[in-house]
N, C-alpha and C positions, 0 to 999 in steps of 0.2 A: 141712672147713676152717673149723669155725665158731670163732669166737673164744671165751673163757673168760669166762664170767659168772659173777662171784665172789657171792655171795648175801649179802645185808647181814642183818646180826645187828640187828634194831632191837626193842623193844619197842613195846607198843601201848597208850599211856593216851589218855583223850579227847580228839580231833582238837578244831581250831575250825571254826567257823561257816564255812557256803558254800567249804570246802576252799582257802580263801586260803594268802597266805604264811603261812611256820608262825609269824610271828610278825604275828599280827592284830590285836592291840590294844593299847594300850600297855602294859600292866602286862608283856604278854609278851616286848615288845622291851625292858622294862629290866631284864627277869629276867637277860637275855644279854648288859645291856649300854648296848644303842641305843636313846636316847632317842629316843620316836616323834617329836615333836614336829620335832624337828634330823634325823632319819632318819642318813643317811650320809655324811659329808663325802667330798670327791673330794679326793684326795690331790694333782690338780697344779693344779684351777679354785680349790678352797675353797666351788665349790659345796655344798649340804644337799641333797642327792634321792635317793632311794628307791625301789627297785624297787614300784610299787606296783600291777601286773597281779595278775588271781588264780587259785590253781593250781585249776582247773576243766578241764581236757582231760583224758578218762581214757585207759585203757590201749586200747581199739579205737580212738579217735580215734587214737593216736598210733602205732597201728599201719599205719594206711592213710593220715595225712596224706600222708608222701614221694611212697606210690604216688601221691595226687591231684596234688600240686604236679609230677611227673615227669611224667607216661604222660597227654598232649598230644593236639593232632590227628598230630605227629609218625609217632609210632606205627604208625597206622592211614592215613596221606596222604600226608607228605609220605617217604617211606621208603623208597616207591616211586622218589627222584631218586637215590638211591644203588645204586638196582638198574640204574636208567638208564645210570648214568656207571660201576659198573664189575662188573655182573655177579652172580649170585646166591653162586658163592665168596666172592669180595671183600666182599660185605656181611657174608654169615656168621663171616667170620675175623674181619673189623674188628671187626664188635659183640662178638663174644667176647671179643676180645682185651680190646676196652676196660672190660669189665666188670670186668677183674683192677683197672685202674687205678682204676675206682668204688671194688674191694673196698678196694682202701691207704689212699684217701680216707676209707672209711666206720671203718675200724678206727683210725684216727688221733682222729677228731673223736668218736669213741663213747666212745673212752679219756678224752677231756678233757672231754666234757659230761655223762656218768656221774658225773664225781669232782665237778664243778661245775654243775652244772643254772643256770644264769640265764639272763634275757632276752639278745636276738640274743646269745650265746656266742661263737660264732669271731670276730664281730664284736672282742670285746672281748678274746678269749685274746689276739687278735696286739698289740693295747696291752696287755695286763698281762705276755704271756712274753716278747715279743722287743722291740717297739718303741711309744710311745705313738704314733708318727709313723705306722707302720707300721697301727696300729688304726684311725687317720684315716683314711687311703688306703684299706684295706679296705672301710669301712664303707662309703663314700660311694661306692666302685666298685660292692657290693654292693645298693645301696637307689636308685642308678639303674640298675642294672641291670633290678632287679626292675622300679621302677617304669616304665621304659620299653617293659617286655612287655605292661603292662597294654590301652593301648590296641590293643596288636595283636590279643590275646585279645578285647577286645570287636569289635576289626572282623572276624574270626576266625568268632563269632557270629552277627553279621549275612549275611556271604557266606555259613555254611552254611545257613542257614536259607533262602536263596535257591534252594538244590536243590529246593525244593517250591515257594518262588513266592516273585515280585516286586514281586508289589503292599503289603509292607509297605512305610513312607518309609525308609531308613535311619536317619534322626534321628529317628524315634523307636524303631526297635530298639536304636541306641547308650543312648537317654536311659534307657531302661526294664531291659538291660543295667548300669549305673552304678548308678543308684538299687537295683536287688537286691544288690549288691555291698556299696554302702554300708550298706544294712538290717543285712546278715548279719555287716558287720564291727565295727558300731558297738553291737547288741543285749549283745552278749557273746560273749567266743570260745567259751563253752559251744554257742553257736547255728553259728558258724563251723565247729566241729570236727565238730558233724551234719550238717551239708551237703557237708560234705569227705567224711565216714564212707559215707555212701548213695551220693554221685556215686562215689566211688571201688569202689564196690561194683559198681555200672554197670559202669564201666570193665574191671574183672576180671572180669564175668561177659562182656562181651564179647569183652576178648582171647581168654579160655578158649572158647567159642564159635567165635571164627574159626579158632584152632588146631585146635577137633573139623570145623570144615567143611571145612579143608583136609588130613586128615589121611582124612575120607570121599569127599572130590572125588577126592583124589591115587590111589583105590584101587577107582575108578569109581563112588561112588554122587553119579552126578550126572546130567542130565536125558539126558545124549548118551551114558550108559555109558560114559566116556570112560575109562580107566584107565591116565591121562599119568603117574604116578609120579612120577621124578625127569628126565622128558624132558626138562624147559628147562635141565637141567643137560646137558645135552649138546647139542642144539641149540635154539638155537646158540650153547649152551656157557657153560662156569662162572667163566669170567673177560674181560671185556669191555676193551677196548684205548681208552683215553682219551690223545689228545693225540697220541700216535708209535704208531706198530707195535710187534711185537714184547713183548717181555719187561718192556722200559722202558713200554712202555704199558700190560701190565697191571699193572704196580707201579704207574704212576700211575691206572690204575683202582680201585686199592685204594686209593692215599692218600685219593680224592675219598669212598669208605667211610670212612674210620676219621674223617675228618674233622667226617662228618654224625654219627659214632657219638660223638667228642668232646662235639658242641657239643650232644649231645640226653640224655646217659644222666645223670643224676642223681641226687638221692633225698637224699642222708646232709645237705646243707646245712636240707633241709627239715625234716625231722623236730629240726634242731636249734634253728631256730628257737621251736620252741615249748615248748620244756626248761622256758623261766622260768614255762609256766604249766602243767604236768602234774602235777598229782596224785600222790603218790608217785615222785619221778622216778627215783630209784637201781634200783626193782625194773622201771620199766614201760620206761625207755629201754632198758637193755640186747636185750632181748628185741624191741621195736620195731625198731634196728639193726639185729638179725641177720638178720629179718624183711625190712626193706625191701630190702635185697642180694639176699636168696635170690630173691625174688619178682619185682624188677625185671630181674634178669638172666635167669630161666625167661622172662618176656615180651618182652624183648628179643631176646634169643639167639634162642631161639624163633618169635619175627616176623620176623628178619630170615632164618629157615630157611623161614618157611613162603611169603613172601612169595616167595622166589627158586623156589619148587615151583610157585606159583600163574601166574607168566605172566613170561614172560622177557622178558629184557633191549631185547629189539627191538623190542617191542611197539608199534605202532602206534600204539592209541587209547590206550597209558599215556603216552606220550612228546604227543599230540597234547593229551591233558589237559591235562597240567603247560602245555605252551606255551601255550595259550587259558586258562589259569585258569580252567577248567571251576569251578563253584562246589563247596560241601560235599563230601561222597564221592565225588563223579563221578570224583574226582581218583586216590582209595584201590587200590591193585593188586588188593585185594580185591572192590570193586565193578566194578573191570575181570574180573577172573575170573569174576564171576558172572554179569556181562552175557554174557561170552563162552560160558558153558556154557550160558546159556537160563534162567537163575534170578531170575524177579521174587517182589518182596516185601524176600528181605532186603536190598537197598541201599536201601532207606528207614529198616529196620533198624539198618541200620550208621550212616548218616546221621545218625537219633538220638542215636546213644550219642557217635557223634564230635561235635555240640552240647554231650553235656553232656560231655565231656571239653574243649573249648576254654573252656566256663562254668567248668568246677573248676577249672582250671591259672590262668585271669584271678584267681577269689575266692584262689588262694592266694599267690597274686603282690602282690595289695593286702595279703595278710595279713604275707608276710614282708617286703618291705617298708616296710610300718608298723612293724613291729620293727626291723628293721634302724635305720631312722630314730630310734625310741625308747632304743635300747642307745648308739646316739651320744649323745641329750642324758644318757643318766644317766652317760657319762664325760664330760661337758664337749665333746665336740664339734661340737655340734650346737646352736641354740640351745635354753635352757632352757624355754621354752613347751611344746616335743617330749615333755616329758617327765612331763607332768600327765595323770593319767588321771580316767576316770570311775568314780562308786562300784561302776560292776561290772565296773571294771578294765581297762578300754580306752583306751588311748592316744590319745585322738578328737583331737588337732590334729594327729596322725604321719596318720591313718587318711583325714584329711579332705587335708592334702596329696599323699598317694597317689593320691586320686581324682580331684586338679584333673590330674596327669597324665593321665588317663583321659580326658580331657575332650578330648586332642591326637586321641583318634579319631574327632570331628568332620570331623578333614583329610581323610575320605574320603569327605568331599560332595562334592569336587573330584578330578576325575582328578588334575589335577597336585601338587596338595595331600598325594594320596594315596601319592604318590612319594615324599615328603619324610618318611611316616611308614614308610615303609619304611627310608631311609637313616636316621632314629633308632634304629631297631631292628637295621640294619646295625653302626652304629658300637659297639652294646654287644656282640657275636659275642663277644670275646675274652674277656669280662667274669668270667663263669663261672668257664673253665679258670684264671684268674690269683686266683678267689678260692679253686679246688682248692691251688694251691700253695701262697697264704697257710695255708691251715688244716694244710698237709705240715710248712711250718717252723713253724709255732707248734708243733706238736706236738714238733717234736725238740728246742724248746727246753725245752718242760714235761718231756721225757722229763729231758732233763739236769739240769733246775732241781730234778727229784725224787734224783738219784742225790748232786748237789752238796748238798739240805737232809739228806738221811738219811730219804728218804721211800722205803719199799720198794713196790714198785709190787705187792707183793702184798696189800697192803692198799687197794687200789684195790678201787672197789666193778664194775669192769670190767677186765679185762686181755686186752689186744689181743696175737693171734699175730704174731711173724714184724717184732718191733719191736726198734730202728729202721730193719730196713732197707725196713719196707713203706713207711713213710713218703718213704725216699729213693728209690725206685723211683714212689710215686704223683709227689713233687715233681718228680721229672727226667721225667716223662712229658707231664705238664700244662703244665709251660713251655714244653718241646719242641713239643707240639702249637696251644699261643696262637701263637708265631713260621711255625709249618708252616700256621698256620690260612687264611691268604693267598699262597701260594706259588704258586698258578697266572698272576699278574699278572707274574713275573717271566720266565715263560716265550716263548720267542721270539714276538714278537707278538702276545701279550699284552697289554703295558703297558696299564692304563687307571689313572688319576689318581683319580679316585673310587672304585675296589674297593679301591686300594692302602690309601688315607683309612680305608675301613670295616673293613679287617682288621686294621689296625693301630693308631688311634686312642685307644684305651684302652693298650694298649702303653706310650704316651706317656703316658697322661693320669695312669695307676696312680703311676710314680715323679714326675711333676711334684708331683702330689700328696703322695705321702711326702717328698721334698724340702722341698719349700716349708713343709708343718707344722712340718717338723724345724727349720729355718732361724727362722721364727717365735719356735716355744716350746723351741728349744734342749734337744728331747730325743735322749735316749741310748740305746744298745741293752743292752737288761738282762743283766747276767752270768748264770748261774745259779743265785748267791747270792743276788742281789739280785730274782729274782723272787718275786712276793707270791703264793703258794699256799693263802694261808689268807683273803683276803678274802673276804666273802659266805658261808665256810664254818659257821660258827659257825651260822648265820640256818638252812641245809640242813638240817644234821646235829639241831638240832630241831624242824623237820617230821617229819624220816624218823623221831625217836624219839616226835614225839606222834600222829602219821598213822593215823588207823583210815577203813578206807573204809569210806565211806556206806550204809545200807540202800540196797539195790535193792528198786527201785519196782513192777516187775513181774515176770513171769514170762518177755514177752518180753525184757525185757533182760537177765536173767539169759541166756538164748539169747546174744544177743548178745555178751554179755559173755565165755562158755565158749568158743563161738566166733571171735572178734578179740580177745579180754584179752590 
């Protein structure tokens, strides 16, 4: 089911210096056009700005960024509350299922950010294909979002770190936390993309890991020769009853799966934020995409199989975790498993890798976020400051407001304090799923905008399977599931004022937001005449024709590079 990667016919004369935009200097930008000086006028501010980040992330970076930005302490901890609430079945169908939904997501925005490689992309496709109103809304739904995760992820860090001991201060694991963050966001994203590349490497050699341990536990090589198989699929049993008895109950033990499996499976938004600065992007994203699906969904799919193998649903001490917020792994189904079998050593193991997976998910949260924020000032919505970078191409006032969010993780020097950063991070739940469906209908709009120009989408340097109905299948799933995302509050006895607030809040906030832009600057929804298909195009398509990659420097990189390229 892999999509069609159309191969670009480019020729190869001498690239520019430090693999910038393809147009580096000025003689280059008036070869095609654009005066350096004036850069790019904005068609509705009259701003001059300029995409001016540099394409420096190669093809390994952008093969494992998604997986770093994705694959969480989620994963490996919290995944374990979906085994809780409905059983090792229900988790396995949910995440499966949902991975289809990933797939429609990932073939939509690979088709549009293949054709278009720019900074934050979907950000900007929903202003330039459907609505400028709608690009507003997107944006700023997407850049608190991210930036809201940040402090969690740092406090994230500190609790795990606690699995071994308490006598660090917390304020200084937050401060020392922030400041690595900032080093690595601000040096250069060439520096960003190798810390993403190694932790993410971690991360995969540990999924694959836990799946060989539980695939040797499950067939007795374990301390107690235990050789439980698929016992906890039977007792006591493959679908756990949430809420009523009955049938109705374990459907609702499944919704409470597919729910956690919405709000966690990811990937394709990440890898696209970093389009405006990769290296040859027409040959390396394609392949990146396919890549990030197939990979996310084996660790997925697969954890939530192995997971439901390892200790079921009833569990005592998994169930007694989550309530005590047991610190780091203690929490993991996996560190329950291992305790149980009599296995010390690996859950400090584990503990490790889940540190640096909540470190890698924070640095990539400041990273798309910073972009995010940066794609708004280069369309005008954002102010203009956002969008001044440094000479190696960093965004440093997006990057530095990123981080003062970061800064709200101090609130859990305070119990109560600490509450309040939770109900931040509550309120952006929906945030996600409603930037999946923005990226659905931008796509069906570009799909149309190409059939209404006379643009054959065979000459797409990507062409996505099973379009457009994959897109109206990803759109009607992810709306569907932001409004289901809070449905247990409605149920008898349920009502609580506050869950109601945090599942629904963005709900509100997304079209206040697209209204009131619209109401303002009195825009319109683009026919598919009228969409612009060719901005920024011009600036690509002579990169992709002067683009020769770089000597490689060693031998191991050439490893790495055969490897992840």
């Amino acid at each position: 089911m892999s999509p069609t990667a159309l191969p670009s016919s480019n020729n190869s004369p001498p690239s520019y210096p430090d693999n910038e935009k393809a147009l580096g200097s000025s003689a280059d930008k008036k070869a095609v056009g654009i005066d350096s000086p004036a850069g790019r006028r904005d068609s509705l501010t009259g701003s001059t700005q300029y995409d001016s980040t540099h394409r420096q992330l190669k093809s390994r970076h952008i093969q494992l960024i998604g997986i770093g930005g994705t694959i969480g302490t989620v994963l490996y901890v919290q995944i374990g509350q979906g085994l809780l609430a409905g059983g090792p079945g229900s988790l396995f169908i949910a995440f499966s299922f949902w991975c289809t939904v990933v797939l429609a997501v990932t073939l939509c925005i690979a088709e549009m950010v293949t054709y278009l490689p720019i900074s934050s992309p979907f950000v900007r496709f929903a202003g330039r294909f459907v609505d400028d109103a709608l690009g507003f809304a997107a944006g700023w739904n997407f850049f608190i979002f991210e930036a809201m995760l940040v402090p969690f992820e740092v406090t994230a860090c500190n609790i795990i770190i606690q699995f071994w001991t308490k006598s660090i201060p917390t304020a200084a694991m937050i401060v020392i936390i922030i400041c690595l963050y900032a080093i690595i966001n601000v040096v250069g994203v060439r520096y960003y993309g190798e810390t993403e590349f190694w932790a993410s490497i971690g991360k995969i050699i540990l999924i694959v890991g836990l799946i060989c341990f539980t695939f040797v536990a499950m067939l007795g090589g374990n301390p107690q020769h235990d050789r439980f198989g698929f016992r906890y699929w039977y007792t006591p049993g493959s679908f756990k009853e949430y809420y009523k008895t009955g049938g109705l109950g374990k459907f609702l033990g499944f919704m409470q799966c597919l729910i956690q499996a919405a709000f966690t499976i990811a990937g394709p938004d990440y890898v696209s934020m970093a389009a405006g600065e990769t290296a040859n992007p027409r040959k390396v994203l394609p392949r990146a995409f396919n890549a990030v699906f197939y990979r996310l969904t084996a660790f997925f799919i697969l954890g939530s199989l192995c997971v439901g193998i390892l200790v079921p649903y009833d569990d005592d001490k998994l169930s007694r975790a989550y309530k005590e917020g047991e610190p780091g792994a203690a929490a993991s189904p996996y560190v329950v498993a291992m305790r149980r079998l009599g296995i010390s050593g690996l859950p400090d193991v584990v503990n490790a890798a889940v540190l640096t997976a909540a470190f890698s998910a924070g640095n990539s949260y400041v990273y798309c976020a910073s972009r995010s924020l940066y794609g708004l000032a280069l369309e005008g919505k954002a102010p203009r400051i956002f969008s001044k970078c440094t000479k190696s191409g960093v965004p440093i006032y997006c990057v530095a407001a990123v981080l003062c969010f970061a800064l709200l993780a101090f609130l859990q020097l305070s119990s109560e304090a600490a509450v309040v950063l939770k109900w931040f991070v509550s309120l952006v739940t929906a945030s996600q799923l409603l930037n999946f469906a923005t990226i659905c209908l931008s796509y069906l709009c570009f799909y149309k905008a190409l059939q209404a120009q006379g643009i054959s989408r065979q000459s797409l340097p990507y062409r996505a399977w099973f379009m457009p109905y994959a897109a109206y299948y990803g759109m009607a799933w992810t709306l569907v599931m932001a409004f289901v995302g809070g449905y247990t509050v409605f149920l008898p006895g349920n009502w609580d004022v506050p869950n109601f607030l945090f599942s629904y809040t963005m709900i509100a906030v997304f079209p206040a937001l697209y209204i009131g832009y619209k109401i303002v600057k009195k825009t319109k929804i683009n026919t598919p005449e009228q969409v612009d298909l060719h901005k920024d195009l011009e600036e690509i398509d002579e990169h992709e024709r002067t683009y020769v990659a770089p000597p490689v420097e060693s031998r191991f990189e050439r490893i790495l590079d055969t490897l992840f390229g």
